[in-house]
N, C-alpha and C positions, 0 to 999 in steps of 0.2 A: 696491604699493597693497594694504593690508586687504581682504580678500573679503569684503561687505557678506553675513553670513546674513540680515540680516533683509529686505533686499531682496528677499534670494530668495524669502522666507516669504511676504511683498506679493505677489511676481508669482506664484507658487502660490495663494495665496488668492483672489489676482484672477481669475485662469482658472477656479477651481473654481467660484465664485462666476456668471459669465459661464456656463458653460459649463453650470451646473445648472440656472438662469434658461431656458436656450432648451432645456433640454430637460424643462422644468415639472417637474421636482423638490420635491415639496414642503418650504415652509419656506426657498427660495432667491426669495422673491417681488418681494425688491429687487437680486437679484444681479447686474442690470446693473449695477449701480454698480461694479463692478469697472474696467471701462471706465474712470470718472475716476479709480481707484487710479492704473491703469498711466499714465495721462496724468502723474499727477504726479511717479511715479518716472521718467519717460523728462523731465519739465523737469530734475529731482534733476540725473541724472545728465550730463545736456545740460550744462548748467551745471558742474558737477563737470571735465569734459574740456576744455574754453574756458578753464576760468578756471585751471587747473595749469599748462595751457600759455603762457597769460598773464605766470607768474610767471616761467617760463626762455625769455621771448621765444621761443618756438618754434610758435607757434600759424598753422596754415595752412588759411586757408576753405576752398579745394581739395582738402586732404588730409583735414579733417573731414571733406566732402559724400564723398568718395572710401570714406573709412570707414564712412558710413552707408549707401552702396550697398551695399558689398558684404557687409557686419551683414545686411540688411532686405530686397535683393531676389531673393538665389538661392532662400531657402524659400516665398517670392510665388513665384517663376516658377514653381517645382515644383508650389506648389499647382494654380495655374494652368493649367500642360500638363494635369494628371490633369483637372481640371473640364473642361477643353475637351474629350480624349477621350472622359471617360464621360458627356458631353453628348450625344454621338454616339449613345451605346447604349442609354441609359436615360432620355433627356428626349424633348419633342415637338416636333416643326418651329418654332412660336412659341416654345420655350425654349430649342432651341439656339439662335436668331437672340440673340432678348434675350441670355444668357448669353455669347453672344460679344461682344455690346455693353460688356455690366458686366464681361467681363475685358478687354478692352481701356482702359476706367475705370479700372478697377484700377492695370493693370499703369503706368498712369503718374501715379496718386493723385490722380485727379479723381473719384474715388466721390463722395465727399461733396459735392460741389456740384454733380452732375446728381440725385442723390437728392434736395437740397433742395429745387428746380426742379418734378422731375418722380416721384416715390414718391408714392403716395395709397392708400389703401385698397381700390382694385381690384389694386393692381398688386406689392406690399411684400413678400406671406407665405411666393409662392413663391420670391423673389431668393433665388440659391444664393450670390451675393456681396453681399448686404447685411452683413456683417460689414465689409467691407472699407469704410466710411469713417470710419473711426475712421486707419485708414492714412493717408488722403487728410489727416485733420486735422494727423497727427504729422507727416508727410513736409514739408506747409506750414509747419510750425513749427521743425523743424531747416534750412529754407528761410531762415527771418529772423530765426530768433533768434541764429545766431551774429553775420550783419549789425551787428544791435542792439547786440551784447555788444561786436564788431569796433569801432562809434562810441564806445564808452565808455570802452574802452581806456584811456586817460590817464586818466579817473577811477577807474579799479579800482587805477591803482598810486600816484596823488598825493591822490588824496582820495576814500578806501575809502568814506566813509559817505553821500557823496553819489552814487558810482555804486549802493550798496545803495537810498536812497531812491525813485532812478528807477526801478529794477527793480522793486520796490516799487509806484510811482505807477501803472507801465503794467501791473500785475496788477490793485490796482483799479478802473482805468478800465476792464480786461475785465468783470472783475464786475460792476461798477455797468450797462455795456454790455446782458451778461444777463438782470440784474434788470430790467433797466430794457422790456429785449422779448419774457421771454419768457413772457409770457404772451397778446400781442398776433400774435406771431409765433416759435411754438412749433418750428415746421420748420428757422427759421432760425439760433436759438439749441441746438437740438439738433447738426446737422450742421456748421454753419459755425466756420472756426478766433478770427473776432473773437469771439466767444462762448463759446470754448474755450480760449482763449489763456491764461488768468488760471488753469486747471486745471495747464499744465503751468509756466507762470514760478512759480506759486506755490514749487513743486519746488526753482526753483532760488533763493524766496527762504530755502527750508529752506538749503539747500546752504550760503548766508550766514551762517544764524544758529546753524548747527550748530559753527562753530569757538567759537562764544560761549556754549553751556553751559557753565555748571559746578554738577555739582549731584553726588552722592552716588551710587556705582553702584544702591542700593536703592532712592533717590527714580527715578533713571532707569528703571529695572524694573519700578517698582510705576505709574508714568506710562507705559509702554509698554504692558503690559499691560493699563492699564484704554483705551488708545485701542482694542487688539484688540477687546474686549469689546463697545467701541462699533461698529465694524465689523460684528463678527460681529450685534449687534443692528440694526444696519440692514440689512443684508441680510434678515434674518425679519421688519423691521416697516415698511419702504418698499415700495411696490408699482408698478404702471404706473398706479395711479389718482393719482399724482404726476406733476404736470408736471416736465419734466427737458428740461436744469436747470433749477435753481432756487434756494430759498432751504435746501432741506433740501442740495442738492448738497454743503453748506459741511458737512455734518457726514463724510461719508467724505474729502473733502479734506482737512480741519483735522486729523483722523484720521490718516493717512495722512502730513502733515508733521508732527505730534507723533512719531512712529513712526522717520522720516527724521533727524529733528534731535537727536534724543537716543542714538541711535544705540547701545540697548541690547542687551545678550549673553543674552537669554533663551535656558532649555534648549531649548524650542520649537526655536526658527533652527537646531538643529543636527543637527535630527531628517534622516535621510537620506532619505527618500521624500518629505518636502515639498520639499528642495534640489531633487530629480530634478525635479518637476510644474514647481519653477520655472526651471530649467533647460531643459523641452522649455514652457515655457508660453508663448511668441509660434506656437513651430509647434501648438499644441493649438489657441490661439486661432483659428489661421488655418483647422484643419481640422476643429475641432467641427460649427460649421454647416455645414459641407458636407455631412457626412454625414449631419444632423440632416435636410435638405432633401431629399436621395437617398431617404435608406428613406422621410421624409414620403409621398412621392410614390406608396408601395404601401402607406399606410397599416402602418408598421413601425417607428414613432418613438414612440410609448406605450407604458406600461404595462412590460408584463416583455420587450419589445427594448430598454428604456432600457441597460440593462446591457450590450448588445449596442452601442449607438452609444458608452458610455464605453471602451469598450473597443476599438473600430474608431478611435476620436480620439485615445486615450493612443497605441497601438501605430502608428497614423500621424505622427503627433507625434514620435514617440522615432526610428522612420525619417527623418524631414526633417532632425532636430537633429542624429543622427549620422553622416547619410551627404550631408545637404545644405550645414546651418549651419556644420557644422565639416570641410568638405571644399575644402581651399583648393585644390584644383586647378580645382573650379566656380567658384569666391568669386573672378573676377578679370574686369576691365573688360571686355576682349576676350570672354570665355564670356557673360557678360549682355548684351553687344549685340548678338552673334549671335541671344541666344535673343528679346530684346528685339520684335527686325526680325522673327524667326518667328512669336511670340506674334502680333504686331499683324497681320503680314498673314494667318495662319491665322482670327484673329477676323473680319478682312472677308471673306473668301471663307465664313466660316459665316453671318455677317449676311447677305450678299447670295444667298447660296445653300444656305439649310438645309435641304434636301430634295434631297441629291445621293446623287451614287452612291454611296459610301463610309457616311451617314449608313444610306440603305436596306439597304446591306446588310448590316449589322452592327445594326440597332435591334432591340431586343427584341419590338416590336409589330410585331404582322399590319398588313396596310391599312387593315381596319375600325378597329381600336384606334387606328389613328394618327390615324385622321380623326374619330372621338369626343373621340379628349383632345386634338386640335388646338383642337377647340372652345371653349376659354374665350380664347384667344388671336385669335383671327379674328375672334369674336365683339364683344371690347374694342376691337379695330383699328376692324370693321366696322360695327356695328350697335349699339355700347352708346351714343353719342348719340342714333340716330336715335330711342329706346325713352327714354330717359330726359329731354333734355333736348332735345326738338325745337322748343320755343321760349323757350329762355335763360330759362328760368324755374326752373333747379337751380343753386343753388351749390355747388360742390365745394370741397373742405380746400384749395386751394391756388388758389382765386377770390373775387375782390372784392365788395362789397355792389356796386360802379358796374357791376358787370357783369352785375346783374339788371336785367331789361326791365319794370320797372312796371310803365308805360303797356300794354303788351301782358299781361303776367301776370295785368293785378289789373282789367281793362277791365269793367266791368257792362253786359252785355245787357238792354235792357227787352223783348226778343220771346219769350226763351228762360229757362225756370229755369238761376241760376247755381247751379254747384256747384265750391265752393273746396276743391281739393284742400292738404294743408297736411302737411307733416311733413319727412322725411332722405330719404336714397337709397329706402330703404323705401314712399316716399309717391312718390318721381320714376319708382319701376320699373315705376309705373302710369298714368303721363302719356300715352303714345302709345295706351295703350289704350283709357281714358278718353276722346280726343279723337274716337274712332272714334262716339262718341256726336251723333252732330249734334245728336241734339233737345234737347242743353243745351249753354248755355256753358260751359265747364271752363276756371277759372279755376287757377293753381296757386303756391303759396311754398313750394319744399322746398330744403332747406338741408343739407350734410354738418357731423356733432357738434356738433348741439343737436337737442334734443327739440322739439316740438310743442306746449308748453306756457308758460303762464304765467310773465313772471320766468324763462325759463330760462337756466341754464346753456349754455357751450360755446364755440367759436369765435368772436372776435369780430363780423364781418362776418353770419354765420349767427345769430348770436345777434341783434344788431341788427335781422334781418329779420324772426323773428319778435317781438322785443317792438314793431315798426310793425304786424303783423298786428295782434296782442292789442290793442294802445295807443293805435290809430287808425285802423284800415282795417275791422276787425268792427263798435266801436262804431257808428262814420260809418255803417255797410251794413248793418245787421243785419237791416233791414226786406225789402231789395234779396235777400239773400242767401239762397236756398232751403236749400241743407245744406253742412256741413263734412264734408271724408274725413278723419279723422286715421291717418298709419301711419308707425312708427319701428321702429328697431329696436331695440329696447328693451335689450338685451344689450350696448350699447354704452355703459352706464352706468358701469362700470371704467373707461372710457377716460380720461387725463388731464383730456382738455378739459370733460368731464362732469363725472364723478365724484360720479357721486351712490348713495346708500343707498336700498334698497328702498320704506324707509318715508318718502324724500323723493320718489321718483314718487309712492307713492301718493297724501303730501300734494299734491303740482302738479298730479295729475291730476284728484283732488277739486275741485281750486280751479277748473281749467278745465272741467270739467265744469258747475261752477258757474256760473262766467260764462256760459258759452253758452246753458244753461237761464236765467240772467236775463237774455239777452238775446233771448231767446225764439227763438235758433238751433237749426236741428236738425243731428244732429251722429250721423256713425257712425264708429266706431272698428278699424278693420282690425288683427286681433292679431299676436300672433308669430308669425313662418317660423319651418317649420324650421331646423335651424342645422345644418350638418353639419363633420366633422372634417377633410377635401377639400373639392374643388371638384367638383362633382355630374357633370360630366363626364368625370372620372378615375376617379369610382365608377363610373361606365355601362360603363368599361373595364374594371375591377377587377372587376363582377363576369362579366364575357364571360370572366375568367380565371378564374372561379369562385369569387371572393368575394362576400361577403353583403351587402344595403347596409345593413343595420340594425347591422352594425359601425360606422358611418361615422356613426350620429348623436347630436348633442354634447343629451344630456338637457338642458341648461340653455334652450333651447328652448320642450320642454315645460314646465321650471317656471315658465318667463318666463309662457308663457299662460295657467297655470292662476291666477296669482297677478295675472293684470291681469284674468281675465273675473269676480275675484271683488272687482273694485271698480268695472267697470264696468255699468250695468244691460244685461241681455241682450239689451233690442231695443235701444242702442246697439251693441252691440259686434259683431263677423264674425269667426268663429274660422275660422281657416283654416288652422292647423298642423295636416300631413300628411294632408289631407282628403281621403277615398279620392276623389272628385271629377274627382282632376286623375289627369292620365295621365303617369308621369314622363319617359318616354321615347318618343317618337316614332320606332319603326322605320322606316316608309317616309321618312321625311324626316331620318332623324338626327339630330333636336332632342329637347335637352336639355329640361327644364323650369326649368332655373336653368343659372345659367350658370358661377356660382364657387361657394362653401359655404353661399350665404343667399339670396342675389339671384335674383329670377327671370329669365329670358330671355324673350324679347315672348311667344313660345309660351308660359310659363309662366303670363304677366302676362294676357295672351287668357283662359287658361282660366281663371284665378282672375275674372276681371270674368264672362264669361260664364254659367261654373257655379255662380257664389259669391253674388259682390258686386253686378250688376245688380239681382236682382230685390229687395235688402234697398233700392236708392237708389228702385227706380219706388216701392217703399212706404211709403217716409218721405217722398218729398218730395209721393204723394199725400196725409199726411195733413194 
């Protein structure tokens, strides 16, 4: 068999691309899309191996699955043992539990579908194995597609073009699948392999049509080269303010099979440092974010360490691929179930007991440091309901409109001024403190990824809730209704589900602004948190090691404030970014003032009402 270069060239560009993406590179702002490259080269070539075998009757589901273990899981294991130990030394009691969770996910390729379930935006940024469900998609898919190809059998050798069409029909019916969800349900179309599926059969419907060129080695060069070009442009002009997948996903795919099918000899392919990248590019993949998350963790993954993490993931990578991938003394059934059985019970015994002897005594933190930066972990377990959502009045990214409480949320007091609190997590991390108000009713609709606004944008179900606030619950009340809180966090406007342009808040915010002065609502506006580059309880540790916290804060923050207090009028609006006010750290009691990189913690949220935000409500709603 011909050595595909240009394969190699795909799975090179794909890693670089991935790999620049998570470590914000600029100019790499759609380089996820790497991901559905590799998906389609791994259908290519899925397909390519079935169907050869096919033709000398020699084809064995057993011996296939047999060859994709020991291809795919000796350099996972490896990663894996190394994650688990230096979990030990350099993570915190709630990371190494989680951490043993998600290698245990891993190592038998259920990532992706406890991510679908359960990842949300409290919990995503620090997974040191969030990379790993893109595994979980392929590993399902060399699960049934040989199945598939196994039923068709008789039609690939008596009637080629009707087992071509069905392979064909069930690529579309992925697609259409996609289009068809993902924008109602984005989670599920991301992660999940029915929704994935059509990325890598595509692959193998390249693999078909690729016996069926016939064109001109110049036409085929000059068409390969301009798919590159499309690549390399999507990558600098697709961003995460794209849902994905989606309808743009079809241009690095289509890309990517033009590339596969015409199967040209460009100088490029032969270049030897690209063959190397793609040659170590499943173990880079595997080990970029890991390291990416490690240094994250001491604040060591910006700026001029970047060079320092591509260089800890080439040189780990080239390790794995030469001493792991191509070491067949490891690469055999018996070596992988041994480590299989170790992996898994080493993960339980870290989930059930991550604060053991072995973890203490080799962890790089003192006791104080351990028990600060345990803190965002304990605190999510513990207490991020009881502050946020103490009476099912918060929607999160991965909950129902039927799972808001109306009749309770939205109840009108005639004894008491109501006051409607309304916005995202931003507006819910002030619920519990809010309620501590007896002398009003606190009503409240906060929603994760949608704004506060008119007409907005965002998650379906979240979005629904507020266009019933705007649409029929303000008009209906307006009289009833003493003030509105509005608080979002505005920085989440990049987000897919948003995605909106600066001068498109300003327009919705004008507009609701508007409305509520015509409905003679009063209305105060809580601006932007700080934002920081950690989680504010790993700065409280970072700087007891003698770091600064003014490293740690992401400016975009401040511009986010200055550029909404200069559209909102100033007795609307409560500035409260970095307000000397608040106290960040509480030493007698070891509370944070936030609890992750934005969010406050109830201590936080106490002080912000207290020293901030009370006395601007007693004044609006006396006048």
């Amino acid at each position: 068999m011909k050595f595909r270069y240009d394969i190699s060239f795909l799975r090179a560009f794909s890693v670089i691309a991935v790999m620049f993406f998570h470590f914000k590179i600029p100019f790499f702002t759609g380089g996820f899309l790497g991901v559905d490259v590799f998906f389609v080269i791994s259908g290519f070539l899925m397909t390519q191996i079935v169907l050869r075998k096919f033709e000398t009757d020699s084809f064995s589901v057993l011996e296939f699955y047999k060859k994709r273990v020991l291809r795919i899981i000796p350099a996972l294991q490896f990663l894996l043992w190394f994650v688990l130990l230096a979990s030990m030394v350099v993570l915190l009691q709630p990371d190494i539990a989680l951490n043993a969770k998600y290698s245990a996910l891993a190592s038998v390729f259920v990532s992706n579908i406890y991510f679908w379930k359960y990842v949300n935006y409290f919990t995503s940024g620090d997974n040191i194995l969030l990379h790993t469900w893109t595994l979980g998609v392929e590993w399902q898919f060399y699960l049934l597609y040989p199945l598939l190809l196994l039923l068709l059998k008789n039609y690939f050798k008596t009637r080629r073009q009707l087992f071509s069409s069905i392979i064909v029909s069930v690529t579309l019916f992925s697609l259409c699948l996609m289009l068809y969800l993902y924008k109602s349900d984005n989670n599920f179309t991301f992660y999940m392999l029915p929704t994935r599926f059509w990325e890598l059969s595509v692959g193998g419907c390249a693999y078909l049509a690729s016996s069926k060129i016939n064109l001109t080695k110049t036409v085929k060069n000059n068409l390969v080269a301009g798919s590159i070009v499309i690549l390399i442009g999507a990558v600098y002009l697709i961003s995460e303010k794209v849902l994905w997948p989606s309808w743009y996903t079809l241009i690095p795919v289509l890309a990517t099979v033009a590339i596969l099918t015409l199967n040209a000899d460009l100088k490029i392919f032969q270049n030897k440092f690209i063959n190397f990248l793609g040659n170590i590019s499943y173990s880079l993949y595997l080990w970029h974010w890991v390291w990416y998350v490690l240094l994250n963790n001491f604040g060591y993954a910006s700026g001029k360490y970047v060079v320092i993490l591509i260089l800890l993931s080439v040189f780990s990578a080239f390790i794995s691929y030469r001493f792991v991938e191509n070491n067949k003394r490891i690469a055999t059934l018996k070596y992988i179930s041994i480590s299989m059985v170790a992996i898994l019970a080493t993960c339980a015994v870290l989930y059930k007991y991550p604060s053991n002897f072995l973890t203490q005594k080799i962890s790089l933190y003192n006791n104080k440091n351990y028990e600060i930066g345990n803190f965002k972990g304990e605190y999510i377990k513990n207490s991020k309901d009881a502050q946020f959502n103490p009476c099912n009045c918060f929607i999160t990214n991965n909950q129902e409109l039927k799972e808001y409480d109306f009749s309770n949320c939205l109840e009108i007091n005639a004894n008491k001024p109501n006051v409607l609190l309304l916005g995202d997590s931003h507006a819910a991390q002030f619920s519990a403190s809010l309620r501590h108000l007896k002398q009003y009713n606190i009503m409240e609709a906060s929603a994760g990824y949608a704004f506060p606004l008119i007409e907005t944008r965002g998650k379906k179900d979240s979005q629904l809730l507020m266009n019933y606030i705007y649409g029929k619950f303000l008009p209906l009340n307006s009289k009833k209704i003493d003030l509105v809180i509005i608080s979002a966090h505005w920085l989440m406007k990049d987000n897919a589900n948003l995605n909106y342009t600066l001068d498109e808040i300003k327009q919705q915010l004008l507009q609701t602004t508007a409305f509520l002065n015509r409905n003679k609502i009063k209305y105060l506006i809580i601006g932007q948190t700080e934002y920081y580059t950690l989680d504010y309880p790993r700065i409280v540790m970072l700087k007891n090691l003698g770091r600064n916290e003014n490293e740690f804060v992401n400016e975009k923050g401040l511009e986010m404030n200055i550029f909404l207090k200069k559209i909102v009028p100033a007795e609307n609006y409560i500035d409260i970014y970095r307000s000397s006010n608040l106290i960040h750290f509480d030493q007698n009691k070891e509370m944070p003032y936030m609890f992750d990189s934005n969010h406050f913690s109830s201590y936080g949220a106490d002080q912000v009402l207290d020293k901030i935000v009370l006395e601007r409500i007693i004044e609006k709603i006396r006048k």
